[in-house]
N, CA, C and O atoms as a GROMACS GRO file, in nm:
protein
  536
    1UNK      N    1   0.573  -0.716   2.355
    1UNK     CA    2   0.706  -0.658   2.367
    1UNK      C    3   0.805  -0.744   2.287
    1UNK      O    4   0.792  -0.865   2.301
    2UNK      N    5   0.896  -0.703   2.210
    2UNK     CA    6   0.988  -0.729   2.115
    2UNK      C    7   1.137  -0.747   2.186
    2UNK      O    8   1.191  -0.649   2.238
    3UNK      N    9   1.209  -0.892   2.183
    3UNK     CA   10   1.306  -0.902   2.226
    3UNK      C   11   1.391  -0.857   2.231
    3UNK      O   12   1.442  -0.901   2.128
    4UNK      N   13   1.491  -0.769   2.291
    4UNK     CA   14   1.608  -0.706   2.227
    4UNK      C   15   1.695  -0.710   2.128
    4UNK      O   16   1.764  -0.622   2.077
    5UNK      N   17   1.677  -0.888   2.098
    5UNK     CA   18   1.776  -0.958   1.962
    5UNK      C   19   1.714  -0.925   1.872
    5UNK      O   20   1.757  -0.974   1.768
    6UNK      N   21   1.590  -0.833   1.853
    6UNK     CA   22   1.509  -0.829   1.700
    6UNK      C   23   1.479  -0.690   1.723
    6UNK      O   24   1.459  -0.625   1.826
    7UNK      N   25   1.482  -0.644   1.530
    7UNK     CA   26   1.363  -0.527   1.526
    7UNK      C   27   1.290  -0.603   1.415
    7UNK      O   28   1.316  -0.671   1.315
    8UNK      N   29   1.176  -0.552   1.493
    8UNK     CA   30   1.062  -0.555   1.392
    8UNK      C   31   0.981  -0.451   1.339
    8UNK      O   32   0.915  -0.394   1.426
    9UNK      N   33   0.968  -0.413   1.237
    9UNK     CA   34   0.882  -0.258   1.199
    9UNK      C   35   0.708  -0.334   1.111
    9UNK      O   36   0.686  -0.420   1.025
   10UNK      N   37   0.640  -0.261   1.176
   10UNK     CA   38   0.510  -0.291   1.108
   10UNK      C   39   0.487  -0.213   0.958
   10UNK      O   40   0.554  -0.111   0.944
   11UNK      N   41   0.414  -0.244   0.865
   11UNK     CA   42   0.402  -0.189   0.731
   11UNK      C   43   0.235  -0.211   0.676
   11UNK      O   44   0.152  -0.301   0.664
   12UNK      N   45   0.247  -0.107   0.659
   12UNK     CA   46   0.081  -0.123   0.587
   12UNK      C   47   0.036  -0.196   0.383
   12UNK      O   48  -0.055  -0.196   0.300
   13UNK      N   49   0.181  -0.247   0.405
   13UNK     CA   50   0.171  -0.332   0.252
   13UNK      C   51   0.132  -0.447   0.283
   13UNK      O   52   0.149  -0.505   0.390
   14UNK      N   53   0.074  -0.486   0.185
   14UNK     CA   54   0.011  -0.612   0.195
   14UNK      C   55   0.100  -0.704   0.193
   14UNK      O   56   0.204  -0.651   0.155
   15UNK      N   57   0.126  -0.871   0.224
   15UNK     CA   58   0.233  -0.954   0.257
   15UNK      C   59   0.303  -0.963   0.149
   15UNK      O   60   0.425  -0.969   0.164
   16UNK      N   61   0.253  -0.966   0.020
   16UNK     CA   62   0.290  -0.970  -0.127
   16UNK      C   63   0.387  -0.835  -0.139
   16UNK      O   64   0.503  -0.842  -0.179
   17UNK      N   65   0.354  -0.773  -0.118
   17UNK     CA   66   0.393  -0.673  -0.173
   17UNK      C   67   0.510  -0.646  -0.067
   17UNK      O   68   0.605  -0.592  -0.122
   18UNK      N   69   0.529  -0.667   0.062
   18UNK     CA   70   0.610  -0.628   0.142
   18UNK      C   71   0.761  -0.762   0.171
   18UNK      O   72   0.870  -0.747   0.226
   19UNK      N   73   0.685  -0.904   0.092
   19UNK     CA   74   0.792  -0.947  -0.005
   19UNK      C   75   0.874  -0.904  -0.086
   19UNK      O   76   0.994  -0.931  -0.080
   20UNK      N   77   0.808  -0.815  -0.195
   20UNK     CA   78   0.913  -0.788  -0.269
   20UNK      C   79   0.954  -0.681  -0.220
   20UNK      O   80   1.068  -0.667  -0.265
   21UNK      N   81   0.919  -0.555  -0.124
   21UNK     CA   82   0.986  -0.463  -0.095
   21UNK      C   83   1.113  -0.518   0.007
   21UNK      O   84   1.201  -0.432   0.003
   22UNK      N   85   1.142  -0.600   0.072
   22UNK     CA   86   1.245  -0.679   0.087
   22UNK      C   87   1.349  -0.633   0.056
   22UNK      O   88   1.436  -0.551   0.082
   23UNK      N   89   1.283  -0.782  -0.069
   23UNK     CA   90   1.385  -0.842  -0.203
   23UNK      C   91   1.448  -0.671  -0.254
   23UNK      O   92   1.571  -0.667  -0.251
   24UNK      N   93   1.388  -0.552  -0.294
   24UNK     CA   94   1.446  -0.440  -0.332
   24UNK      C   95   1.530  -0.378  -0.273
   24UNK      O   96   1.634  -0.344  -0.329
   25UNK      N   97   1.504  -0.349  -0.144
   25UNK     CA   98   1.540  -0.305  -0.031
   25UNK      C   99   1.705  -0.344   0.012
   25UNK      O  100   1.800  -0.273   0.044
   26UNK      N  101   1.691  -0.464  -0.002
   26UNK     CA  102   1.795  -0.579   0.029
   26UNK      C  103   1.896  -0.570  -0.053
   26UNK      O  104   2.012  -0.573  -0.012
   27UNK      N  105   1.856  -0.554  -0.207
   27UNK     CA  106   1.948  -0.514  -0.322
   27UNK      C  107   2.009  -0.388  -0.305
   27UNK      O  108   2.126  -0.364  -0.273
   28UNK      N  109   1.900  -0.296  -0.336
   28UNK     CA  110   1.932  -0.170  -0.263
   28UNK      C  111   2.056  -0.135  -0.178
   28UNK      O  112   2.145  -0.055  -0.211
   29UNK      N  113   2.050  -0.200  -0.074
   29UNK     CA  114   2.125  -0.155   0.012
   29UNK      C  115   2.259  -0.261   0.016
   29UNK      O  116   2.331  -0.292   0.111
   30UNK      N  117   2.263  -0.319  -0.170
   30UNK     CA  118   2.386  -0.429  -0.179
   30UNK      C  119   2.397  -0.518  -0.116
   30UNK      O  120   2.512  -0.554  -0.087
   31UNK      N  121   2.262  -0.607  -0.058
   31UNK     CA  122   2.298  -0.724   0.026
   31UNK      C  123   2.247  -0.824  -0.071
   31UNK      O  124   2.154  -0.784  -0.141
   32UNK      N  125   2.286  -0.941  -0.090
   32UNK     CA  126   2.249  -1.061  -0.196
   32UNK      C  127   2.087  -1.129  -0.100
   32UNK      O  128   2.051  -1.107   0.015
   33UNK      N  129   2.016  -1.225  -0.222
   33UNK     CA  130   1.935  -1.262  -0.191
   33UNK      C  131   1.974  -1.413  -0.197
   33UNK      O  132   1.975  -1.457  -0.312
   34UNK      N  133   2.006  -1.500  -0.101
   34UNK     CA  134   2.054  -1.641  -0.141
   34UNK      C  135   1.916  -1.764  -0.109
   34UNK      O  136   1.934  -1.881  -0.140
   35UNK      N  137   1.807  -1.726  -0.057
   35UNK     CA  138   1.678  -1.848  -0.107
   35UNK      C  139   1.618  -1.779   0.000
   35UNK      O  140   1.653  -1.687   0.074
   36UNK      N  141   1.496  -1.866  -0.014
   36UNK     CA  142   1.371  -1.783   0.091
   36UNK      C  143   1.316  -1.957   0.106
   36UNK      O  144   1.346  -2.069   0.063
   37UNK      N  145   1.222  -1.894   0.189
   37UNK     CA  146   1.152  -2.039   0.259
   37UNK      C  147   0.984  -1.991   0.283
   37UNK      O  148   0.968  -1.884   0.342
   38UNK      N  149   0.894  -2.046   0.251
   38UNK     CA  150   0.756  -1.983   0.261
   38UNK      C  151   0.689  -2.110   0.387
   38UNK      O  152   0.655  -2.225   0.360
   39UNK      N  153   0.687  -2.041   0.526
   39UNK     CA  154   0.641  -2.163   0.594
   39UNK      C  155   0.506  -2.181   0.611
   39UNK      O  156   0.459  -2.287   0.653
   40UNK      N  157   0.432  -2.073   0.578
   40UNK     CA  158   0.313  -2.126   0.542
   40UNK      C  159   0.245  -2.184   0.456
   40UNK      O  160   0.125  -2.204   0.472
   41UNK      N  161   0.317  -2.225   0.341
   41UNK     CA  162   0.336  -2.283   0.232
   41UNK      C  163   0.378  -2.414   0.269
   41UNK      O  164   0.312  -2.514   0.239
   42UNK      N  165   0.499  -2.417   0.344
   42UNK     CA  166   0.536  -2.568   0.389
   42UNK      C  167   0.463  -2.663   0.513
   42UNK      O  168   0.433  -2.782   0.511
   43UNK      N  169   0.450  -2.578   0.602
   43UNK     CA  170   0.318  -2.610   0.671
   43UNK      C  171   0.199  -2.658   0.664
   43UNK      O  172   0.149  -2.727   0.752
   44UNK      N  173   0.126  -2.614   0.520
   44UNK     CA  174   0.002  -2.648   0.492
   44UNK      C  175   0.038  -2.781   0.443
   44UNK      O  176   0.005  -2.892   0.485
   45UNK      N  177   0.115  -2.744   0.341
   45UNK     CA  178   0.201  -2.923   0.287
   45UNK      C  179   0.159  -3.022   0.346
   45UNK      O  180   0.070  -3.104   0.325
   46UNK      N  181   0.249  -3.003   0.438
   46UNK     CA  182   0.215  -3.091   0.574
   46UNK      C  183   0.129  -3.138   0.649
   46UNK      O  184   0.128  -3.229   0.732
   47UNK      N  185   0.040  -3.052   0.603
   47UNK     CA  186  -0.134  -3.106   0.699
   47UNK      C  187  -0.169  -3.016   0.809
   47UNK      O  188  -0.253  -3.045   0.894
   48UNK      N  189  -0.088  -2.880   0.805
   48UNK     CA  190  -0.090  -2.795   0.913
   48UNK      C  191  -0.177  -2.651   0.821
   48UNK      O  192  -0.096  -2.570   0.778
   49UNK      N  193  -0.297  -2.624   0.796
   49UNK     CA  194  -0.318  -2.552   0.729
   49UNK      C  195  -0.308  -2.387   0.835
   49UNK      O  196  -0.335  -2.372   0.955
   50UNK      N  197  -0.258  -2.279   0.726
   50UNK     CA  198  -0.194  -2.189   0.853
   50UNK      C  199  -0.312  -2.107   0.816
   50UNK      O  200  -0.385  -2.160   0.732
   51UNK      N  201  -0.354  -1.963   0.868
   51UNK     CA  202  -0.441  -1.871   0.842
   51UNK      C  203  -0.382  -1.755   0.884
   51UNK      O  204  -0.449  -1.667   0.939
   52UNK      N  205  -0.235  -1.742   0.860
   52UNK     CA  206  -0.136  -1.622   0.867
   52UNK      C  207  -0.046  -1.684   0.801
   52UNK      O  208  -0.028  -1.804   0.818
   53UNK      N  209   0.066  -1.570   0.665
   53UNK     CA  210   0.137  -1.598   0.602
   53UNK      C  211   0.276  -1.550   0.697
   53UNK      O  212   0.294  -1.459   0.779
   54UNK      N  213   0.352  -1.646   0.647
   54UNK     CA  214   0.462  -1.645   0.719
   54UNK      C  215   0.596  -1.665   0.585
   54UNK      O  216   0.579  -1.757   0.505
   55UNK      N  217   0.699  -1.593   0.574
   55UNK     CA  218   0.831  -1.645   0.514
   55UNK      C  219   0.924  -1.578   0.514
   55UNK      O  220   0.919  -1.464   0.559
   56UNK      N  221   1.010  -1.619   0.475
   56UNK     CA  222   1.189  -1.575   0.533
   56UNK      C  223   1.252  -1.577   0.440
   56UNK      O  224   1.263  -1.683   0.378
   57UNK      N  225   1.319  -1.457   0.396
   57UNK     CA  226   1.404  -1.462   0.292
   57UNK      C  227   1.576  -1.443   0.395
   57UNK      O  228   1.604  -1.370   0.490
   58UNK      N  229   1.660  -1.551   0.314
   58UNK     CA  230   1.808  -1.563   0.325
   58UNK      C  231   1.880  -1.416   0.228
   58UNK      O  232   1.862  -1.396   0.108
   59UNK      N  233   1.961  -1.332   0.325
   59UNK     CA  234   2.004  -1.203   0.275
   59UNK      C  235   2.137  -1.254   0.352
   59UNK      O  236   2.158  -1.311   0.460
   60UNK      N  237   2.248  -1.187   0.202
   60UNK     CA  238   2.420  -1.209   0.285
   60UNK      C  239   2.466  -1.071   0.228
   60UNK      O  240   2.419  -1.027   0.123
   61UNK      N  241   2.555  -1.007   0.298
   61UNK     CA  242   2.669  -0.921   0.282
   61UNK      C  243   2.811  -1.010   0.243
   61UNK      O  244   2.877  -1.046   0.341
   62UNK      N  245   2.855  -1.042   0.128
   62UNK     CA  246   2.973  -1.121   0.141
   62UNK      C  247   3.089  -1.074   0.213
   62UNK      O  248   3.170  -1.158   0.250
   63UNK      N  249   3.107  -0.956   0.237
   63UNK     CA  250   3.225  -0.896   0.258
   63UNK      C  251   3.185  -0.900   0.458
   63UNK      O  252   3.280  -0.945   0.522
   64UNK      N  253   3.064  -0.860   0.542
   64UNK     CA  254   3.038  -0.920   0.653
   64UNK      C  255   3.086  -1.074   0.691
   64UNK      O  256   3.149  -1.123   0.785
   65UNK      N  257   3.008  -1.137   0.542
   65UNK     CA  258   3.041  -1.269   0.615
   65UNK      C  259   3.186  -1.326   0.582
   65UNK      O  260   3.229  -1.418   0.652
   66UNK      N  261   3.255  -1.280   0.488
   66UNK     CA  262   3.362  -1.321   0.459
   66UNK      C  263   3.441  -1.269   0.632
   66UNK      O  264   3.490  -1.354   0.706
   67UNK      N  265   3.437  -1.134   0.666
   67UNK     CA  266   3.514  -1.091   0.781
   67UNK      C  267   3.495  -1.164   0.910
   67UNK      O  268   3.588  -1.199   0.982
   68UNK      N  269   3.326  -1.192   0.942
   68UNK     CA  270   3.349  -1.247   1.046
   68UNK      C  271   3.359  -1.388   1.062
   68UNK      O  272   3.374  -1.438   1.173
   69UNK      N  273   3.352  -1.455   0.955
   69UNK     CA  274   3.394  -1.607   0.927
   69UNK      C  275   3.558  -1.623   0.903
   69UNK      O  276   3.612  -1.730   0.876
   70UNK      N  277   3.618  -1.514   0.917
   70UNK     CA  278   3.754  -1.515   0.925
   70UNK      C  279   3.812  -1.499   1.072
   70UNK      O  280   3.926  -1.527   1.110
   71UNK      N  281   3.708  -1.447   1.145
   71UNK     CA  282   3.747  -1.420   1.306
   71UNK      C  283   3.726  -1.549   1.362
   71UNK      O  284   3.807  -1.572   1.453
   72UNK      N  285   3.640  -1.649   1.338
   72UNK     CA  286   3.580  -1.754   1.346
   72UNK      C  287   3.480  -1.829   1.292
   72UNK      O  288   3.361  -1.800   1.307
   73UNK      N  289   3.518  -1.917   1.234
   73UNK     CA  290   3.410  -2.014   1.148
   73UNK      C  291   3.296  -2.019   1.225
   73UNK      O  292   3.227  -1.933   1.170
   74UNK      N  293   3.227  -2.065   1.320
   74UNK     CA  294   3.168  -2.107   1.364
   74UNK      C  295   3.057  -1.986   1.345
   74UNK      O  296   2.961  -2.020   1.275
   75UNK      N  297   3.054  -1.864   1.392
   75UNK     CA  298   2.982  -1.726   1.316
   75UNK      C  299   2.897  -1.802   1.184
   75UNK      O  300   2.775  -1.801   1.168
   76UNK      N  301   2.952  -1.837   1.137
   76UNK     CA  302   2.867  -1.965   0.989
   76UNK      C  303   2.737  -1.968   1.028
   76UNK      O  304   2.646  -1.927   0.957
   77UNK      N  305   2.720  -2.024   1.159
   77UNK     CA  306   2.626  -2.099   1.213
   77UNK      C  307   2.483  -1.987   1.206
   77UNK      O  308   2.369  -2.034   1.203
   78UNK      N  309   2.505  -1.867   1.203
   78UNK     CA  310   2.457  -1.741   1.264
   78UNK      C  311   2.428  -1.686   1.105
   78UNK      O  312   2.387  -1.570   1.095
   79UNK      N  313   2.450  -1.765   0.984
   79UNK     CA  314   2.425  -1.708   0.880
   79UNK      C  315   2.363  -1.796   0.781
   79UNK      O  316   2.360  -1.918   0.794
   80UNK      N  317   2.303  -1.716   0.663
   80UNK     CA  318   2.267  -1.594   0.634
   80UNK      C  319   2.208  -1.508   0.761
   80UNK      O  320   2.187  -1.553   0.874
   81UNK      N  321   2.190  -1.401   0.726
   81UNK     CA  322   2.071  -1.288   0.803
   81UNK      C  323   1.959  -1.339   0.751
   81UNK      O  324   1.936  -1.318   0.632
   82UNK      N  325   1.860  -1.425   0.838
   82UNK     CA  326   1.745  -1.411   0.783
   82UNK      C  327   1.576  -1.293   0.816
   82UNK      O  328   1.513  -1.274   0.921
   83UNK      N  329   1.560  -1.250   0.705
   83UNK     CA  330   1.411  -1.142   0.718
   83UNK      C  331   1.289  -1.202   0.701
   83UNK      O  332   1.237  -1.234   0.594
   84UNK      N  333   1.238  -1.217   0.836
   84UNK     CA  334   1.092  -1.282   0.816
   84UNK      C  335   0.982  -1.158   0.795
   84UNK      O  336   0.977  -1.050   0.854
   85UNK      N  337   0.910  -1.201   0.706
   85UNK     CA  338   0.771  -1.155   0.697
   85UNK      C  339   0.675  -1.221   0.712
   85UNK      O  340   0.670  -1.338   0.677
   86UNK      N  341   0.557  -1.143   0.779
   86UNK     CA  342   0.443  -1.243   0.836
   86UNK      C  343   0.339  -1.143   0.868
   86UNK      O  344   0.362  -1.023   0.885
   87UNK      N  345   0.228  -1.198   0.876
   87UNK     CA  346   0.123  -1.153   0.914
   87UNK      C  347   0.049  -1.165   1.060
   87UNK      O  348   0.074  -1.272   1.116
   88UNK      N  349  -0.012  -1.102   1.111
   88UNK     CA  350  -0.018  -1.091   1.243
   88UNK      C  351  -0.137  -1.027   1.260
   88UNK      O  352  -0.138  -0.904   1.259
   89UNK      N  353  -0.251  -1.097   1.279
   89UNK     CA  354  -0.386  -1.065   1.324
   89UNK      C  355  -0.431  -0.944   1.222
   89UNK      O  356  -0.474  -0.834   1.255
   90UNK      N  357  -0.407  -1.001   1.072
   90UNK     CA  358  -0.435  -0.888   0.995
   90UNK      C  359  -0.278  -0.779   0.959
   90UNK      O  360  -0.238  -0.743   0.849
   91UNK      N  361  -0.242  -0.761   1.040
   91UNK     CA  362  -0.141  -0.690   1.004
   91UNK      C  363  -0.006  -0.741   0.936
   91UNK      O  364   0.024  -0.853   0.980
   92UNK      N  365   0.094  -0.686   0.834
   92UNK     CA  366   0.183  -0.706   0.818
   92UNK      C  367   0.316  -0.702   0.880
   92UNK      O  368   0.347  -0.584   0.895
   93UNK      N  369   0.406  -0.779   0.920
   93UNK     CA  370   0.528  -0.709   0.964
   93UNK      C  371   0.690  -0.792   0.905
   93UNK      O  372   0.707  -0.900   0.849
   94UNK      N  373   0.769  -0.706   0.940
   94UNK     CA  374   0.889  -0.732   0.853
   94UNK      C  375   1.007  -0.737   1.031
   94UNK      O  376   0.988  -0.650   1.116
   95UNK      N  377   1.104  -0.837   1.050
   95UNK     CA  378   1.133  -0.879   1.160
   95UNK      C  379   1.284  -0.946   1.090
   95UNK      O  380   1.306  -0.986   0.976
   96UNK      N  381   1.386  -0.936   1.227
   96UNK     CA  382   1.507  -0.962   1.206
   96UNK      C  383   1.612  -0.961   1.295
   96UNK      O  384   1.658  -0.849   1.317
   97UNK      N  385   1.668  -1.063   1.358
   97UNK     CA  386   1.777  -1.090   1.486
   97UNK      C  387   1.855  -0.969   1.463
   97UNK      O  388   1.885  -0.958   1.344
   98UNK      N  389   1.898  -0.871   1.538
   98UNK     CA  390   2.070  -0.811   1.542
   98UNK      C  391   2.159  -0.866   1.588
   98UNK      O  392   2.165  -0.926   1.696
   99UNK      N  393   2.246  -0.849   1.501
   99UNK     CA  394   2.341  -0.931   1.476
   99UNK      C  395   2.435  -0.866   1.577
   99UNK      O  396   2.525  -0.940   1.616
  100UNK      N  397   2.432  -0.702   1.643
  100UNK     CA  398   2.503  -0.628   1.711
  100UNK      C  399   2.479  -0.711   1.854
  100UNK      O  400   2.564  -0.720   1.943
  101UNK      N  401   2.348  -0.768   1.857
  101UNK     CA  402   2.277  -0.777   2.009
  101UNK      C  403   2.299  -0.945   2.048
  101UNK      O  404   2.299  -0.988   2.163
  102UNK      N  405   2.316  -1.014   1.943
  102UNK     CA  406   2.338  -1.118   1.903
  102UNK      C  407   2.503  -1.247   1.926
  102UNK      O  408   2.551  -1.342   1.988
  103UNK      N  409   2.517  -1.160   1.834
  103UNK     CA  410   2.719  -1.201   1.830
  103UNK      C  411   2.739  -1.180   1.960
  103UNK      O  412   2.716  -1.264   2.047
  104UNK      N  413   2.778  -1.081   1.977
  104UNK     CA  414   2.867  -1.069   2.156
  104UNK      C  415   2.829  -1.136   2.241
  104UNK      O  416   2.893  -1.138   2.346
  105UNK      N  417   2.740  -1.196   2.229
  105UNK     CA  418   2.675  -1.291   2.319
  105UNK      C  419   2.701  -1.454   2.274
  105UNK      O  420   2.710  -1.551   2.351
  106UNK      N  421   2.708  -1.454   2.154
  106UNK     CA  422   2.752  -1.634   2.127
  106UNK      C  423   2.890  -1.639   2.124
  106UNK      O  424   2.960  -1.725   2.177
  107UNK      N  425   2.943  -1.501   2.029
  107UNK     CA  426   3.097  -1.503   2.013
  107UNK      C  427   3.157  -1.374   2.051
  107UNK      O  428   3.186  -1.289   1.967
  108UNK      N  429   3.172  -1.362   2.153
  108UNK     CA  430   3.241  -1.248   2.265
  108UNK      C  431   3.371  -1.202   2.222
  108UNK      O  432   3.406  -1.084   2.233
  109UNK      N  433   3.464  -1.321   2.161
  109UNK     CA  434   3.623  -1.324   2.179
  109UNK      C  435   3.602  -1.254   1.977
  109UNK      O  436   3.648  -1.143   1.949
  110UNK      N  437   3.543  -1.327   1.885
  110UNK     CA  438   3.523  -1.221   1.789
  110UNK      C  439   3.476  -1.084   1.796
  110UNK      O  440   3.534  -1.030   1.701
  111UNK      N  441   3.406  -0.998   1.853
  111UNK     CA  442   3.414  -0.884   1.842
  111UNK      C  443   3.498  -0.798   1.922
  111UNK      O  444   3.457  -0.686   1.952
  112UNK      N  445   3.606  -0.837   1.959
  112UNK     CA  446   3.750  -0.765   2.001
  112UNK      C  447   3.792  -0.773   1.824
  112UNK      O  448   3.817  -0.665   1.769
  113UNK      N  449   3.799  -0.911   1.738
  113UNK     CA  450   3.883  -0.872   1.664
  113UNK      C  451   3.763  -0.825   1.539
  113UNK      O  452   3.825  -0.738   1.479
  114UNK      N  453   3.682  -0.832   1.500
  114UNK     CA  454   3.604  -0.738   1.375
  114UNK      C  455   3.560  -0.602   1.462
  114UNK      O  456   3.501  -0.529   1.382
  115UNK      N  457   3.564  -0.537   1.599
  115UNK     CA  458   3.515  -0.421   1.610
  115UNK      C  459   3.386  -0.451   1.628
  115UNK      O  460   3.323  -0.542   1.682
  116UNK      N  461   3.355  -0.331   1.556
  116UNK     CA  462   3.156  -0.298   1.551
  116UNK      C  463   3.114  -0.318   1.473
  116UNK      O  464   3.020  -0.246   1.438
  117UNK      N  465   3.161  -0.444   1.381
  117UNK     CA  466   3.097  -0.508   1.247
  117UNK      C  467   2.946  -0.534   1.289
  117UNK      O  468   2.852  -0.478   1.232
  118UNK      N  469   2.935  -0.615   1.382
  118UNK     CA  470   2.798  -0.670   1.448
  118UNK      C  471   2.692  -0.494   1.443
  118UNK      O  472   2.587  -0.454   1.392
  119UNK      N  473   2.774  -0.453   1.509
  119UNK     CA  474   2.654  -0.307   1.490
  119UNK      C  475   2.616  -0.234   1.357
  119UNK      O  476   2.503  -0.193   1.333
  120UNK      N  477   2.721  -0.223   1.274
  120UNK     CA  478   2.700  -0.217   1.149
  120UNK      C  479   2.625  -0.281   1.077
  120UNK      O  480   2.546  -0.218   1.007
  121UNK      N  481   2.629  -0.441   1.074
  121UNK     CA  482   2.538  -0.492   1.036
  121UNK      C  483   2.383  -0.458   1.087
  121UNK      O  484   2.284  -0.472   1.014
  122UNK      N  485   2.379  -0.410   1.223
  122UNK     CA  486   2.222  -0.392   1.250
  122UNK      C  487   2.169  -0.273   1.186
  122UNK      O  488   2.054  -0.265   1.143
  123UNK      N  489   2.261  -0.175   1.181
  123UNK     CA  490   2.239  -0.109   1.101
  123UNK      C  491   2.207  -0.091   0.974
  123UNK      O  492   2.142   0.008   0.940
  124UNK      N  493   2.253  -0.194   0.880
  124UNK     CA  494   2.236  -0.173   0.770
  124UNK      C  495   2.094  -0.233   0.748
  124UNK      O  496   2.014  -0.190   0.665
  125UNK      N  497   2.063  -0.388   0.871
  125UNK     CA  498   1.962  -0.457   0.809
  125UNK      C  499   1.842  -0.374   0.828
  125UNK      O  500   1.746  -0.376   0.752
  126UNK      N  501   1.858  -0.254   0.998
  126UNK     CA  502   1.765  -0.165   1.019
  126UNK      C  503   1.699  -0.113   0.885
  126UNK      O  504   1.578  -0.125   0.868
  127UNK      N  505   1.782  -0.056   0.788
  127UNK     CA  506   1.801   0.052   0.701
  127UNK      C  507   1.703  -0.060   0.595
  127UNK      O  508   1.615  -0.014   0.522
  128UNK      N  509   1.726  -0.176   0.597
  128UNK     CA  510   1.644  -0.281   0.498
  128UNK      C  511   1.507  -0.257   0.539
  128UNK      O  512   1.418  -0.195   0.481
  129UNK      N  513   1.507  -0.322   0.657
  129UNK     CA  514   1.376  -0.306   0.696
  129UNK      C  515   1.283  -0.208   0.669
  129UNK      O  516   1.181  -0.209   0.600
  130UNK      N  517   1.358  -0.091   0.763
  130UNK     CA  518   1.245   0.030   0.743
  130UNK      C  519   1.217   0.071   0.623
  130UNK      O  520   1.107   0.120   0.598
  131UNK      N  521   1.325   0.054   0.520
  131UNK     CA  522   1.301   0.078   0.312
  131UNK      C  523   1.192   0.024   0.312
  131UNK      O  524   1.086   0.078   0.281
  132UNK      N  525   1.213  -0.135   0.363
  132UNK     CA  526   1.051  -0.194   0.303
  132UNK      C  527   0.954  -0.154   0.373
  132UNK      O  528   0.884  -0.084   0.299
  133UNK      N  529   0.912  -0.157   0.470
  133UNK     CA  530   0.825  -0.122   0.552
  133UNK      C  531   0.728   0.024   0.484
  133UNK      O  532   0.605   0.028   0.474
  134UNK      N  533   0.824   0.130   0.448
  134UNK     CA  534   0.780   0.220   0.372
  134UNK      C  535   0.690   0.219   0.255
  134UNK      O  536   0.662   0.325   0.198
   0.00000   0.00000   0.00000
């Protein structure tokens, strides 16, 4: 069972490939790509060899984060949006906090003043997701 703070959609692309459907996805739908992190990559580094791929790409809306970093800095903390992809007993999946389900809960007194930015955003990242997933 999947936390309420996340959707996750399963995809029958392979991890490679559901990387870059992301990265498209993400453009697509006008959100920037600002770095990714491969932790199964950094892991093995380390002496932790993994046998599921795991990584996270950093995605921003400037105009989200410009708004709600204007209601309060601290929202910062809560950014980028990051999209993990990973593998899971063979399977692929594509996964991501809402930010709707999220915010009101760390910063309550900001969404009186941005509205339903937070839901919008889940929306849009929904709309990422399921692109790639496809």
């Amino acid at each position: 069972m999947t936390p309420s703070f996340t959707y996750v959609v399963e995809t029958s692309k392979s991890f490679q490939d559901a990387v870059i459907a992301v990265r498209k996805a993400a453009e697509a739908h006008k959100w920037g790509i600002l770095g990714d992190y491969d932790f199964s990559e950094i892991l093995a580094a380390k002496g932790f060899p993994q046998t599921e791929h795991v990584k996270s790409l950093d995605i921003c809306a400037p105009a989200h984060a410009h708004a709600l970093m204007g209601a309060e800095r601290l929202t910062g903390l809560c950014m980028p949006c990051s999209i993990l992809i990973f593998t899971e007993k063979g399977k692929t999946k594509i996964a991501a906090m809402r930010p709707g389900a999220v915010m009101p809960q760390l910063f309550p007194h900001v969404v009186q003043k941005v509205s339903d930015l937070p839901q919008k955003i889940d929306a849009e990242i929904q709309a990422i997701l399921e692109a790639a997933a496809q």
